[in-house]
C-alpha positions, -999 to +999 in steps of 0.1 A: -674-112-315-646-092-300-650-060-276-660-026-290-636-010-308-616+018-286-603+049-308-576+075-285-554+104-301-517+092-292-497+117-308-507+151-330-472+178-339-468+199-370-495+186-394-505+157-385-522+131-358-520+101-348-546+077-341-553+039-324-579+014-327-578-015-301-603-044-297-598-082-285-615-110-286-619-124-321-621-155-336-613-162-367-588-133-374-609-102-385-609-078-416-597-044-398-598-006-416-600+029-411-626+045-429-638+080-438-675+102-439-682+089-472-671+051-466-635+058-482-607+031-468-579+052-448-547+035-454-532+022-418-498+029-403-496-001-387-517-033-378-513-057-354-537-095-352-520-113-323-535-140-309-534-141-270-529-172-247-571-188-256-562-182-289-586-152-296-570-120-318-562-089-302-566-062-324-541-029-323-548-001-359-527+031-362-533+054-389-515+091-395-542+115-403-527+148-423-557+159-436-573+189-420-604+185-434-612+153-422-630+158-388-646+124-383-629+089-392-640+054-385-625+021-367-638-012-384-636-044-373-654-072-395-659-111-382-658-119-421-678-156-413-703-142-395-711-113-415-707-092-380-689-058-373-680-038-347-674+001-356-670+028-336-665+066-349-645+093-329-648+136-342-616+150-343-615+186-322-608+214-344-586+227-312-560+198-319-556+206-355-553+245-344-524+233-324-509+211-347-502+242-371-467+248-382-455+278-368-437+305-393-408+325-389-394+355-405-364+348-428-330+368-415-319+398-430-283+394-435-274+426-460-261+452-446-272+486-464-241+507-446-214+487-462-193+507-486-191+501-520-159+502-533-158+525-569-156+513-605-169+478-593-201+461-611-232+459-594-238+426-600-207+417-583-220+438-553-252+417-551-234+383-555-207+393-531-233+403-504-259+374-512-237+344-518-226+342-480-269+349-469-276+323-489-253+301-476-259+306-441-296+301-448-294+273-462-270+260-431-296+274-409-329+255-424-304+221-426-296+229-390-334+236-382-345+211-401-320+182-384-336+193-349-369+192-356-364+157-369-345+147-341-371+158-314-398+140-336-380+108-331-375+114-296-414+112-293-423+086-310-397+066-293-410+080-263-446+075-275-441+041-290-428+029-257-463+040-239-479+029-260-467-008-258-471-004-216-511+009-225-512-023-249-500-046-230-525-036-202-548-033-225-541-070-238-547-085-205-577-069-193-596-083-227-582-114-222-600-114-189-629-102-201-635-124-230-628-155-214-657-147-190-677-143-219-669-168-239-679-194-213-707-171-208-717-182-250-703-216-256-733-233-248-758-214-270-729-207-302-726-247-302-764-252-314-753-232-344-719-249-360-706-245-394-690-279-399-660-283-425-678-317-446-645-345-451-654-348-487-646-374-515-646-381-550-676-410-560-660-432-587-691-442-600-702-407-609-666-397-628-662-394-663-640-419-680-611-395-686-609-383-653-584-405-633-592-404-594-562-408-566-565-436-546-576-416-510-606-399-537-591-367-525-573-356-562-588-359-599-567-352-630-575-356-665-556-382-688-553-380-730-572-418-729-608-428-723-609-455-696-634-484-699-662-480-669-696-496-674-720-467-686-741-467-653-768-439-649-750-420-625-715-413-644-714-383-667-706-395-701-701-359-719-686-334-697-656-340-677-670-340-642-674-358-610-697-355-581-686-359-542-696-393-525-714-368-494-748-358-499-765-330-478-803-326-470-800-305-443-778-278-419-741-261-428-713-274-448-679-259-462-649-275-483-619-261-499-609-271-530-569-264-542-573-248-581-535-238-585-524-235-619-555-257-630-567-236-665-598-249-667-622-261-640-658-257-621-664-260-591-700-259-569-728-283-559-755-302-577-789-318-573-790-355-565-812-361-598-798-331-623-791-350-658-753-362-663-761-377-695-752-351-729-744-318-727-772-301-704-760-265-695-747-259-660-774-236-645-795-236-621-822-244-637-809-276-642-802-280-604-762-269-609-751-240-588-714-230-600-686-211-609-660-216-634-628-203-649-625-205-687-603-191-713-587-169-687-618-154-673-640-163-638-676-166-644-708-174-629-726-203-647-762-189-649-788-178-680-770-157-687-732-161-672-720-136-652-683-120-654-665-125-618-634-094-623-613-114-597-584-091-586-563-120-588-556-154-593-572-183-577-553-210-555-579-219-533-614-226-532-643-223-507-676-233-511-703-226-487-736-248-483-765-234-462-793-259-466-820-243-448-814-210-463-809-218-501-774-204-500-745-214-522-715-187-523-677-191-531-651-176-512-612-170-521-594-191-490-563-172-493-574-137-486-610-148-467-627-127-501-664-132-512-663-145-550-701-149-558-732-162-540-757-177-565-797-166-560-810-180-533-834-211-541-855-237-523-835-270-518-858-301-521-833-329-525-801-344-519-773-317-527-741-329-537-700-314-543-698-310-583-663-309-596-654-305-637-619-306-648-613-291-682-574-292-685-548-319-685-521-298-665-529-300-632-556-321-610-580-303-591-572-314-551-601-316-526-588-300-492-590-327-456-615-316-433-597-301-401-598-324-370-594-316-332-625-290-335-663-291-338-667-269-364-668-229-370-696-213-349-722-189-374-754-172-365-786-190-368-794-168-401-770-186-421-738-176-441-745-141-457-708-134-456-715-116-484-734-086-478-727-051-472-720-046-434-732-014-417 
């Protein structure tokens, strides 16, 4: 967890005001957002997720607020793995939008109603003759206006922009200090809770005889031709799937699984005893906990399925095993997204990676487990990355 989020008003002129967020001290990179009263997203002039010298994010938000009635916004900051957030809520004073009000101005009167009027000429021509040049020099006159009002708003922004990195940078190395105190401060008690990434691999003995493993069990793709494997009781003999050689009965585990242009596959976790043989259903009740994509279309495989409307396409896998707390849920990798958690049940055996590869196009590629680290730290609770934070 980072520091509390720290709103300030850094600029306000003619309309509108600007805001900043700053926080440090996160790890993995948050989710950051402005939001409104009623929970509505602000959309942000600019973010910035730098990671400092320890390798912890420093946070800097920016939003341009032109709304007058908006007298209250939000800074949120969301560790997305441990279901955490920081948010902190600043009023904006009706004073600064009173000064922010665009000041009016009287047009010129340029006609001049002593001007002689020469005989036997139309009026029209009168009113053209006279408002023709006005017009023109108005028009010169708003350009004009309008050129230096532009040009003293870029002067302080610059101006700003260049305070604002001085504050940032000061800001950037007091955090640093301050969470490397408290990081030592934690290390000890965040290491009895690790999430560690599980190295898994495919188990030939459990594969379908059109699936065709890689040699480092990593990889499985599906061929036109039926290989010939003795029929043990483990293999599946029906349905095109596989099971992972690692078996869990206890604590945190996480793979990722590469599903790039692969148009038919499921992916999840299994009980050590569920039936491989025919063509049981892959629900729950018959110890499979999974997700698939089929015919174009995510789903859930329960009684009955449930629709996933995924934004977009899939590339990359993660599934989530909390023993302890019954937890299975799916994550997109690329954007850090929940996809689905099935209900929570009571593990009593064995739990194992299930794999099924529909299509021929494409093989279905089982992600290496990081090395050089222990593992990602998660609160004792489990992984309920997926529920609504306050």
């Amino acid at each position: 967890m980072g520091s509390d989020p720290f709103i300030k008003i850094i600029g306000y002129e003619y309309g509108w005001i600007q805001l900043e967020c700053t926080s440090a001290g996160w790890y993995p990179q948050p989710w950051v957002e402005w939001r409104n009263l009623v929970e509505e997203t602000i959309p942000s002039l600019e973010e910035s997720l730098a990671p400092s010298e320890d390798g912890l994010f420093v946070v800097t938000l920016s939003v341009i607020i032109t709304d007058p009635t908006v007298v209250s916004v939000f800074c949120s900051i969301q560790n997305l793995l441990l279901s955490q957030e920081l948010l902190t809520m600043m009023s904006i004073p009706e004073t600064v939008w009173v000064s922010t009000s665009m000041p009016s101005e009287s047009p010129s009167e340029f006609l001049d109603p002593t001007t002689p009027v020469p005989e036997k000429v139309s009026t029209w021509m009168i009113i053209l003759t006279v408002a023709l040049p006005a017009l023109g020099l108005f028009i010169a006159f708003s350009i004009y206006f309008m050129w230096k009002q532009h040009k003293r708003k870029k002067t302080l922004f610059i101006e700003k922009e260049i305070e604002c990195e001085e504050k940032e940078r000061e800001f950037d190395k007091k955090g640093q200090e301050h969470t490397g105190k408290e990081r030592e401060c934690n290390l000890t008690g965040w290491r009895r809770t690790q999430l560690h990434a599980a190295d898994v691999t495919l188990d030939r003995n459990t594969a379908h005889p059109e699936l065709y493993l890689s040699s480092d069990l990593r990889s499985v793709m599906r061929g036109d031709t039926r290989q010939d494997l003795p029929d043990n009781p483990e293999r599946f003999d029906c349905r095109p799937c596989v099971l992972g050689r690692e078996s869990f009965t206890s604590g945190r585990h996480y793979w990722e699984v590469e599903v790039a242009d692969v148009m038919v596959w499921a992916l999840g976790v299994c009980s050590e005893n569920s039936e491989r043989k025919g063509e049981a259903l892959l629900i729950p009740q018959n110890g499979f906990w999974v997700i698939e994509l089929f015919g174009g279309r995510y789903q859930a495989l329960t009684s009955p399925d449930i629709l996933l409307p995924l934004p977009e396409h899939l590339d990359r896998v993660g599934i989530f095993l909390d023993y302890e707390a019954g937890d299975v849920s799916f994550y997109n990798m690329i954007d850090r997204s929940h996809i689905y958690t099935c209900p929570r049940t009571s593990f009593s055996g064995p739990i194992r990676p299930f794999f099924r590869l529909g299509s021929d196009d494409n093989p279905l590629v089982i992600c290496p487990a990081f090395t050089g680290a222990e593992g990602v730290t998660v609160p004792k609770s489990g992984l309920i990355l997926y529920r609504k934070l306050h």
